[in-house]
Wavefront OBJ file of the C-alpha trace (Angstrom):
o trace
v 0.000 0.000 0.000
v 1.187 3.710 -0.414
v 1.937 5.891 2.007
v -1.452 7.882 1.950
v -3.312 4.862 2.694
v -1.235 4.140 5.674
v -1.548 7.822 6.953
v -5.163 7.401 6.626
v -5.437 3.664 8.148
v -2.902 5.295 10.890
v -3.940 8.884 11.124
v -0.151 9.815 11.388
v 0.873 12.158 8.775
v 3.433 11.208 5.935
v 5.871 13.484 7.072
v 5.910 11.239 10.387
v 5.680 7.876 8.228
v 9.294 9.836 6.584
v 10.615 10.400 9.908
v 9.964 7.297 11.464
v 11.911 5.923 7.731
v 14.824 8.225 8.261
v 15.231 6.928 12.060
v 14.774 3.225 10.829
v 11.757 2.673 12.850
v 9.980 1.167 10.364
v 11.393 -2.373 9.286
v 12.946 -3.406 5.729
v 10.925 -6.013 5.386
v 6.965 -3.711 6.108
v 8.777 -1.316 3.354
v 9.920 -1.969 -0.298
v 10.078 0.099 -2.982
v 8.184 -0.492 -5.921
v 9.811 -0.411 -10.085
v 8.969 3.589 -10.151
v 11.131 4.237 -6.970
v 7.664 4.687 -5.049
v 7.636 3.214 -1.297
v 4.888 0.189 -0.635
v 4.146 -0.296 2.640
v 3.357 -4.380 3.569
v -0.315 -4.328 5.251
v 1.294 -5.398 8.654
v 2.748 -1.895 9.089
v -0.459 -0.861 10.411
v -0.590 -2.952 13.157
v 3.293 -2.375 13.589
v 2.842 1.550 13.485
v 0.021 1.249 16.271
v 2.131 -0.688 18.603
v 5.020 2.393 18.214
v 2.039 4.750 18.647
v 1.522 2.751 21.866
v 4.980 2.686 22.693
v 5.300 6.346 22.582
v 2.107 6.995 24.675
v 3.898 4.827 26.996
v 6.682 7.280 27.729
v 9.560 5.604 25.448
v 11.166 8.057 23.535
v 12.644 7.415 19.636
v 16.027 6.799 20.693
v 14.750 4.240 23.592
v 12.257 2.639 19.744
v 15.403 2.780 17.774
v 16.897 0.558 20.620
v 13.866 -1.926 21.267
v 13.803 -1.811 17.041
v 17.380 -2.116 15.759
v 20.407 -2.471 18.446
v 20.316 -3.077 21.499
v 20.321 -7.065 22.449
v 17.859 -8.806 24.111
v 19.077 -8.046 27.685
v 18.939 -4.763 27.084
v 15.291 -4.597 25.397
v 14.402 -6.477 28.688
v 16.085 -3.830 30.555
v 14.610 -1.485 28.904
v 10.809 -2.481 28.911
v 11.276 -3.447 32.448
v 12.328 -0.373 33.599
v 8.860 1.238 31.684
v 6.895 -1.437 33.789
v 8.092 -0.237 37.122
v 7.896 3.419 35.766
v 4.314 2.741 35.145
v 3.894 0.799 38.204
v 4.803 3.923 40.348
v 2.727 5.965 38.489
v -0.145 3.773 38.811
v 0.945 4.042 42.747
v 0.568 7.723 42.460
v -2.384 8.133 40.697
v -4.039 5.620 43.404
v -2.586 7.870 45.930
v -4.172 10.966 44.573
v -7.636 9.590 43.891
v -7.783 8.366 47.190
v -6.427 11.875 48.243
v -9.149 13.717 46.182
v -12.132 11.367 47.627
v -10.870 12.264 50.984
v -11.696 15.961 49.526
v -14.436 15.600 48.533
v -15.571 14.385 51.852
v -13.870 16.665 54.010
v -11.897 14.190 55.512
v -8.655 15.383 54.632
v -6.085 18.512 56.118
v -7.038 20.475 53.514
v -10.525 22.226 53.973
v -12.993 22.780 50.641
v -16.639 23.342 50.298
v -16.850 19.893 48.312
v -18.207 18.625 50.646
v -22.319 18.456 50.640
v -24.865 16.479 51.767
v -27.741 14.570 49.390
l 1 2 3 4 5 6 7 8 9 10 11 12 13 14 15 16 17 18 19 20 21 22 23 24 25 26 27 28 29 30 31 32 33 34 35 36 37 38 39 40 41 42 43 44 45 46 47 48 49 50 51 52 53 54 55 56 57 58 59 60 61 62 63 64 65 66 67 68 69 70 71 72 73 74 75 76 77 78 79 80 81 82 83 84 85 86 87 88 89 90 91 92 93 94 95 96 97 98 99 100 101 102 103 104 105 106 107 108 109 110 111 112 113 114 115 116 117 118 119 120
């Protein structure tokens, strides 16, 4: 497929389909180019290019993709993705912290005083 059907099936924009070629996020074997020099994109790139959407939601940065992609070995991809885990472990930790925090609020059972607090 070319590269306006994946920006559509994708919803990233070309230019970002060109970065992620220029950074070699995107696999040799999900690109070829075609007799007129044009790119083709196999059909699994869609898939492939949610997961790095994902990936990047997830707090990894390009240069931490280019590693899980293209050099680092497989201790250090482990390393690597187990380090997110715990980093989205504690934040999971934090965020329980606060709702539990904000529910105290809410009714008035915490240090700090706000008119949240109301009766049905």
């Amino acid at each position: 497929m070319k590269a306006n059907e994946v920006s559509k099936l994708t919803g990233l924009p070309i230019s970002t389909l060109r970065f992620y070629e220029r950074k070699k996020l995107i696999p040799e074997q999900l690109l070829t180019r075609d007799e007129n020099n044009y790119r083709v994109y196999d059909e699994d790139v869609v898939e492939y290019l949610q997961d790095v959407r994902m990936l990047l939601t997830l707090g990894f940065t390009i240069q931490e993709l280019i590693l899980l992609i293209n050099e680092s070995s497989d201790i250090e991809k482990k390393v690597l993705v187990t380090e997110k885990i715990t980093y989205i472990q504690e934040l999971e930790a934090k965020l329980e912290a606060s709702k539990t925090f904000l529910t105290d609020v809410l009714e008035g059972k915490a240090n700090f005083q706000t008119r949240c607090n109301y009766e049905h």
